[in-house]
KEKE-3310 file (N, C-alpha, C; in steps of 0.2 Angstrom, whole numbers, plus 5000, padded with zeros to 4 digits):
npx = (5538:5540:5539:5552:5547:5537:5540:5546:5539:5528:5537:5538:5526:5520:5504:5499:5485:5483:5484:5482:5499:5508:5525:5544:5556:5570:5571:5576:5582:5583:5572:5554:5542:5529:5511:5509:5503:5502:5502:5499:5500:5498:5509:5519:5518:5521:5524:5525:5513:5519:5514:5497:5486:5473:5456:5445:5453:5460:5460:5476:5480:5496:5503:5515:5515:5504:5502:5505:5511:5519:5517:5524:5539:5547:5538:5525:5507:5492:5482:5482:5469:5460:5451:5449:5457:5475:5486:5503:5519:5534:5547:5559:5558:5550:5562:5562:5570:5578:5574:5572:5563:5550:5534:5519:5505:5488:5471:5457:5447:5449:5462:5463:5474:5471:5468:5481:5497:5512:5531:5546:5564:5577:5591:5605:5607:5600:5589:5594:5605:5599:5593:5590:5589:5588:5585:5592:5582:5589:5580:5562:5548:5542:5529:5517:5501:5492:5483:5480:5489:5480:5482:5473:5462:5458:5467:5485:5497:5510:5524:5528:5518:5520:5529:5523:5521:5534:5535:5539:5552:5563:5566:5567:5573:5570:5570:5560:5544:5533:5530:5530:5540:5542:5548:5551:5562:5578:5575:5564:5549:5533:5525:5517:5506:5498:5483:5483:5488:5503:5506:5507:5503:5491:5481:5483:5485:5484:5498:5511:5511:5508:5495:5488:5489:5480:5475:5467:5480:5493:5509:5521:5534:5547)
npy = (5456:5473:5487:5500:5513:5522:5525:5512:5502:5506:5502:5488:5486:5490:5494:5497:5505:5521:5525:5519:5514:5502:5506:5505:5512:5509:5496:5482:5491:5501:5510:5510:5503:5512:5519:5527:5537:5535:5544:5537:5542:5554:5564:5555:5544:5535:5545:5551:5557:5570:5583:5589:5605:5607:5606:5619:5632:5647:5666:5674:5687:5695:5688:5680:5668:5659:5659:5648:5634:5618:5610:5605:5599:5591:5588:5580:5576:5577:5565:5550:5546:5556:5568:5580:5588:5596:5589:5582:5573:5571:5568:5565:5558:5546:5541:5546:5558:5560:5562:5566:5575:5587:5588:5599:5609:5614:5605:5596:5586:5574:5568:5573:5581:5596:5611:5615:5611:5610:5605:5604:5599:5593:5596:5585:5581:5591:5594:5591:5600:5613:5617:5628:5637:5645:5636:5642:5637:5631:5635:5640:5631:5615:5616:5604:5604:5615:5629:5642:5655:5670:5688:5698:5711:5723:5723:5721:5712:5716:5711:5703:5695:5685:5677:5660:5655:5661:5664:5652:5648:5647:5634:5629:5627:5620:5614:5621:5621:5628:5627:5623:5627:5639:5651:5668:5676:5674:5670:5664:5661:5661:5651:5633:5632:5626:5629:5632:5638:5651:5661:5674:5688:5683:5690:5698:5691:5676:5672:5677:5671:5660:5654:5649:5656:5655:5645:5628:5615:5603:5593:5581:5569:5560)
npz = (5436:5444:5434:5432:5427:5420:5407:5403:5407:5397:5383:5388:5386:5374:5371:5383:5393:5399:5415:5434:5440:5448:5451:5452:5454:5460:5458:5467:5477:5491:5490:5493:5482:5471:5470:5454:5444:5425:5409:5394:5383:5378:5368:5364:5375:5390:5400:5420:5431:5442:5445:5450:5450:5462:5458:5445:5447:5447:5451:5447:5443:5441:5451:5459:5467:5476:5489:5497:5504:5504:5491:5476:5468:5479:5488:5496:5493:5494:5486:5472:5469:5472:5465:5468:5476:5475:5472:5474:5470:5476:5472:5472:5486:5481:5470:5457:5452:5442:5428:5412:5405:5403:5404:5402:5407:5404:5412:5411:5416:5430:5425:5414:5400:5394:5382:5380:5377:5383:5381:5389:5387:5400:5404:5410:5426:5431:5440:5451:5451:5450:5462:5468:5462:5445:5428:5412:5397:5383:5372:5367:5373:5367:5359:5361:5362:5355:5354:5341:5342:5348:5352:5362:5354:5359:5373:5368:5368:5376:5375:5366:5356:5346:5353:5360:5375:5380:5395:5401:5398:5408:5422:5438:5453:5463:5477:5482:5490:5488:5474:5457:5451:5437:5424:5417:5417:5431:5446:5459:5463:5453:5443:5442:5454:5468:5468:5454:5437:5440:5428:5426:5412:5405:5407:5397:5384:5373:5375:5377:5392:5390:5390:5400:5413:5428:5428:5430:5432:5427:5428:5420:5420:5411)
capx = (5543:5537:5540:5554:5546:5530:5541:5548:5532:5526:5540:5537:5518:5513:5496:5497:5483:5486:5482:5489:5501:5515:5532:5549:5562:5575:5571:5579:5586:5580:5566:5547:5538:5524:5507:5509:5498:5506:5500:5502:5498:5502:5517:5523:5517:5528:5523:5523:5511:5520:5510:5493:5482:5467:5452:5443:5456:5458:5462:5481:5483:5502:5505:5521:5515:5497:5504:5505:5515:5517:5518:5532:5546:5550:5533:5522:5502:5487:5477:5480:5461:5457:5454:5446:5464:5480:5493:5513:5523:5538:5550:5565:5556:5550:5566:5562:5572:5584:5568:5575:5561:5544:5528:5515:5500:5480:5468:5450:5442:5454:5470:5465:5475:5465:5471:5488:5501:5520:5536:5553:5571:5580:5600:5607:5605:5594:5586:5600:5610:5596:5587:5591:5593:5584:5591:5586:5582:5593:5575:5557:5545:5537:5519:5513:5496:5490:5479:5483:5491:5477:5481:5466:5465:5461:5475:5489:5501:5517:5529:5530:5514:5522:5532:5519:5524:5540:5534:5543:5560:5568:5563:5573:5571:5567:5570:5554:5540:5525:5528:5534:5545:5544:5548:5557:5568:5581:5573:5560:5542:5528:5524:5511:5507:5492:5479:5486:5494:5503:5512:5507:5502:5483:5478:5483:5482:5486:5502:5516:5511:5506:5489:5487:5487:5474:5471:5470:5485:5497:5518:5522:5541:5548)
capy = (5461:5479:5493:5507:5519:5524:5523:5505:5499:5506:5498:5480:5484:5497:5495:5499:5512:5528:5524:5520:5509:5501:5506:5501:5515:5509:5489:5480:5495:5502:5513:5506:5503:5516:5519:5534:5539:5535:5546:5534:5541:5560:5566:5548:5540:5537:5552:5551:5561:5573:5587:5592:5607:5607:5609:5625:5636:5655:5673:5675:5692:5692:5685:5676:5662:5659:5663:5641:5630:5611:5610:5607:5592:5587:5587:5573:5581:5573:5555:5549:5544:5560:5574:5585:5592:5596:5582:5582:5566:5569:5563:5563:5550:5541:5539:5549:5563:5557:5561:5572:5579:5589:5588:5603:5613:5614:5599:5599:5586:5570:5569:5573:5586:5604:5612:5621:5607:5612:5600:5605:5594:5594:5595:5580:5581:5597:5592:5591:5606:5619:5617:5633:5642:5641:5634:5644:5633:5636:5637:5641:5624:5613:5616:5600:5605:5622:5633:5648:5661:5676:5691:5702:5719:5727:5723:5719:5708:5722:5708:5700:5693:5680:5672:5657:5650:5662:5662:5645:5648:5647:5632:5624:5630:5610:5611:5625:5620:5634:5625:5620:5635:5642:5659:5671:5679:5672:5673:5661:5660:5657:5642:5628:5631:5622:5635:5631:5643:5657:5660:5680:5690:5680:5694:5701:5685:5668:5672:5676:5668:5653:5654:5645:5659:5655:5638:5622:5614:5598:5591:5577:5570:5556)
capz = (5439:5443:5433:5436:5424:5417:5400:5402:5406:5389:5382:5388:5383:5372:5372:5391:5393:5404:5421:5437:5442:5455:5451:5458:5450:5461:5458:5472:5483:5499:5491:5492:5477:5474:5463:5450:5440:5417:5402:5390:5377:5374:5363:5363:5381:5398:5407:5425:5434:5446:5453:5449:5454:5461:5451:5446:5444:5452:5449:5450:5440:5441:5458:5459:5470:5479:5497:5499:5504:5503:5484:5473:5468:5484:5493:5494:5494:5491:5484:5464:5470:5475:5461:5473:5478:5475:5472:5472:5472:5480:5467:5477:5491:5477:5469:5451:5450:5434:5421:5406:5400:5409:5400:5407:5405:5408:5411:5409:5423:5433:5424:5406:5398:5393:5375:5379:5383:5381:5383:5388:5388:5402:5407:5412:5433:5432:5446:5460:5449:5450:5467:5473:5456:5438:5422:5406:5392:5374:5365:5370:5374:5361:5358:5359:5356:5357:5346:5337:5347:5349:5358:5361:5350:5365:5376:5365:5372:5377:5380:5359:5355:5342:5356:5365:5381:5385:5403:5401:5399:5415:5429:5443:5464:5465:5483:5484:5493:5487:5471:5453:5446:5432:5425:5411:5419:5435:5451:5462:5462:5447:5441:5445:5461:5470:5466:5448:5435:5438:5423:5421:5406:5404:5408:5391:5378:5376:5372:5384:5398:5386:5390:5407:5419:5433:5426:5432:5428:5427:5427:5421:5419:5408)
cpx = (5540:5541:5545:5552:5540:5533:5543:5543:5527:5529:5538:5530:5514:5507:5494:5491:5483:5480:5484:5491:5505:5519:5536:5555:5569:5577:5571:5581:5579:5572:5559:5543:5530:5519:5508:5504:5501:5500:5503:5501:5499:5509:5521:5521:5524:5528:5521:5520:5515:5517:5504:5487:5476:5462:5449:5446:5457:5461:5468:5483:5491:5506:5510:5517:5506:5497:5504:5510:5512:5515:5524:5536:5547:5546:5529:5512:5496:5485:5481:5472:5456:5457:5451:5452:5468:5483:5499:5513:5527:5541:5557:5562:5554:5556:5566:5565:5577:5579:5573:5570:5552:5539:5522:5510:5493:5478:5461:5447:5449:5460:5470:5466:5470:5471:5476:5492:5510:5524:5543:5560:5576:5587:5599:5609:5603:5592:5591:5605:5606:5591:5587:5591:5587:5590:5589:5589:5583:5586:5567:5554:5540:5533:5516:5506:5492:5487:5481:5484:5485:5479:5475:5467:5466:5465:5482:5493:5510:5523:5531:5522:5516:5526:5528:5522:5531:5541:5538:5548:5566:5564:5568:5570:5568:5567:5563:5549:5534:5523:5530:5536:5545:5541:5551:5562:5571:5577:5566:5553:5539:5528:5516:5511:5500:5486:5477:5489:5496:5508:5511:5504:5496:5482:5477:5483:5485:5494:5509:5519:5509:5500:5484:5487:5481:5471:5472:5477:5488:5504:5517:5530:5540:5555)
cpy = (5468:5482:5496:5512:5518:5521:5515:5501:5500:5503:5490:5478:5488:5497:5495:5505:5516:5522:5524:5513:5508:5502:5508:5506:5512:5500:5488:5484:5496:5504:5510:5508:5509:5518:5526:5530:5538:5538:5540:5534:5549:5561:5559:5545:5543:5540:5547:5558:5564:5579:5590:5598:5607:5610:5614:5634:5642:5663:5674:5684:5690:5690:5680:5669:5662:5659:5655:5638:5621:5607:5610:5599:5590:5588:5583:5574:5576:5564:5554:5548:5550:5568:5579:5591:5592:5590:5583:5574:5565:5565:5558:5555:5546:5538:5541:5556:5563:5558:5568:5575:5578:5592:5594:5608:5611:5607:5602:5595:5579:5573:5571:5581:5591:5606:5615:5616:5609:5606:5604:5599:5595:5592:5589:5584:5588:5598:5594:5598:5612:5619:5621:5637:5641:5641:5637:5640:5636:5636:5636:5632:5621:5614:5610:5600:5610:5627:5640:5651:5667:5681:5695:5708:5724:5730:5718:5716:5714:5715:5704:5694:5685:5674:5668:5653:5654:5663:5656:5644:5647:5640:5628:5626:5622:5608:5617:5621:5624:5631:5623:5626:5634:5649:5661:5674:5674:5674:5665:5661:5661:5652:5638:5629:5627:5623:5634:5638:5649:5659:5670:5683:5686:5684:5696:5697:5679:5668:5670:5670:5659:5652:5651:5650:5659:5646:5632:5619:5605:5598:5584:5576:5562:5557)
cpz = (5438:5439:5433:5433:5421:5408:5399:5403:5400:5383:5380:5386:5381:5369:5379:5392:5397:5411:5427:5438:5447:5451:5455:5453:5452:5460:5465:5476:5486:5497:5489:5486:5479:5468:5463:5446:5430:5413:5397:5381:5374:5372:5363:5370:5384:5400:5413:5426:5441:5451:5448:5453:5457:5456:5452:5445:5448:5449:5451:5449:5438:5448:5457:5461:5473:5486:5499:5500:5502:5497:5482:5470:5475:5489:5491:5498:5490:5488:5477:5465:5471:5470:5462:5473:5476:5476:5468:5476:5476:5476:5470:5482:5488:5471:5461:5450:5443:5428:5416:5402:5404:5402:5406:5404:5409:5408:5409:5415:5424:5429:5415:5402:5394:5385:5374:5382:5377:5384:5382:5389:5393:5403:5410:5421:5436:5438:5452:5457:5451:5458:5470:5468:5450:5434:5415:5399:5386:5371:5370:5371:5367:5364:5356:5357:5361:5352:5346:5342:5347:5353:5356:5359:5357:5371:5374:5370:5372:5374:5374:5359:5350:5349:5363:5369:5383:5391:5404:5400:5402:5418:5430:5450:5464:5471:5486:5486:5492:5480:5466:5449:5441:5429:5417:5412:5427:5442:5453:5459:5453:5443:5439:5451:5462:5469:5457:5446:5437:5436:5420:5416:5402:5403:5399:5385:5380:5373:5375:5390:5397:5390:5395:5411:5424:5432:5430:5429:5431:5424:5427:5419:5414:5407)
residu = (UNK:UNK:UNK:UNK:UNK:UNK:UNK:UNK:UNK:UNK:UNK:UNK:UNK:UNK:UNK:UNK:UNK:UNK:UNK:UNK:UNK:UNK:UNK:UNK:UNK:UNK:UNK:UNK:UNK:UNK:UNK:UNK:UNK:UNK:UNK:UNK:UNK:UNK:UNK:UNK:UNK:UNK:UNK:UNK:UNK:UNK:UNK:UNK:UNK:UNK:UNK:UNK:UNK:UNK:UNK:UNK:UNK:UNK:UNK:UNK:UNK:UNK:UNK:UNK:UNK:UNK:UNK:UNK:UNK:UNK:UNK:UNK:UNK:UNK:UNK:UNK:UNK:UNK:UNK:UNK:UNK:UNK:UNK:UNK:UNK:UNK:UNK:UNK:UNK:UNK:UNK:UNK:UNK:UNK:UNK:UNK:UNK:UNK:UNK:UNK:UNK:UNK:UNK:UNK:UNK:UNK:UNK:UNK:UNK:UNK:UNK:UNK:UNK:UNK:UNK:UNK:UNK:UNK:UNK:UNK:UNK:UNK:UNK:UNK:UNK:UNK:UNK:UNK:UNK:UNK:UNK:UNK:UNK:UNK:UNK:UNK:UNK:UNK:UNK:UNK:UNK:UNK:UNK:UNK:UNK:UNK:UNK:UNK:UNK:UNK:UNK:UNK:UNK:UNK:UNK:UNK:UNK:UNK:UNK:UNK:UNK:UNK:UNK:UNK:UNK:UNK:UNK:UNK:UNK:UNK:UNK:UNK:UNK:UNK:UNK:UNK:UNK:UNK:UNK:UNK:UNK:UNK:UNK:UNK:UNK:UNK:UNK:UNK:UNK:UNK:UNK:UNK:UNK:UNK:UNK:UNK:UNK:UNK:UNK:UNK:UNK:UNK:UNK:UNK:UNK:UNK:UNK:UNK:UNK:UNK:UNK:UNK:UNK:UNK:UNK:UNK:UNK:UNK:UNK:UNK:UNK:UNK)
# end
């Protein structure tokens, strides 16, 4: 029997190792089985891959967005085969919007996470409540694993040097297309976009912006 999750397929095998697979979230209904990509192995396994940015990285400063479309939750962009480019799922056509909890940060080469990865827990129907709004989360994001916070003496961090990753406070706009929203205050753009991070405040440490700004990057859900 196929799969409906990355996580139930760990479940029924955990000694599954990351990779990709076929899964069927909706079983027997209308929508067609589809290969994702499973983490099976950070912060407890079950991560699906949902959007990664191309490799290489860029210069966002604080640019909300990378002027892109075609990115995002409910676009469907790029290979798993192909880590050349840009790849979005498209959760909705595949049938995964109901995941309660968004794993996200930098990579280093294919799909394997880079040193800065946070986890946040999602509201129950997140997803279809917030696609046109953000939701701010009661507590900043776990640091699953993230080295000391540094800000540089030279350009102190203005914005609370102690507090990493509050860039990550807000995300929803689930029905955007430029890309994966996320922010500290109420309002559209910054995120993951295709280009990768732009989360702000790089510029000034690893602190704020949680230390991804310009980076490559990756989302996954569970």
């Amino acid at each position: 029997m196929t799969p409906t999750s990355c996580g139930a397929l760990l479940t029924a095998n955990p000694s599954a190792p990351s990779g990709v697979y076929t899964l069927d979230p909706d079983g027997a209904g209308p929508i067609a089985p589809f290969q994702g990509y499973c983490d099976m192995v950070t912060d407890g396994g079950g991560w699906l891959l949902v959007g990664r940015s191309q490799p290489g990285g860029w210069n966002p400063g604080c640019a909300g967005t990378d002027g892109g479309s075609n990115f995002g939750w409910q676009t469907t962009r790029g290979s798993l085969t192909d880590d050349t480019q840009a790849y979005a799922l498209n959760v909705v056509a595949n049938g995964v919007s109901t995941f309660s909890q968004m794993l996200f940060g930098n990579y280093t080469t294919s799909k394997t996470w880079g040193s800065r990865i946070f986890v946040q827990t999602l509201p129950l129907n997140w997803f279809t409540t917030y696609s046109t709004t953000d939701y701010a989360f009661p507590a900043l994001p776990t640091e699953v694993s993230v080295p000391m916070c540094v800000p540089s003496a030279a350009a102190p961090d203005s914005n609370n040097p102690g507090i990493d990753g509050a860039m990550f406070q807000r995300a929803g706009y689930t029905s955007a297309t430029y890309g994966f929203q996320m922010r500290d205050v109420p309002g559209g753009s910054f995120g993951l976009m295709a280009s990768g991070w732009a989360s702000c405040y790089g510029e000034n440490s690893l602190c704020y912006g949680g230390g991804v700004n310009g980076s490559q990057g990756m989302i996954m859900v569970r």
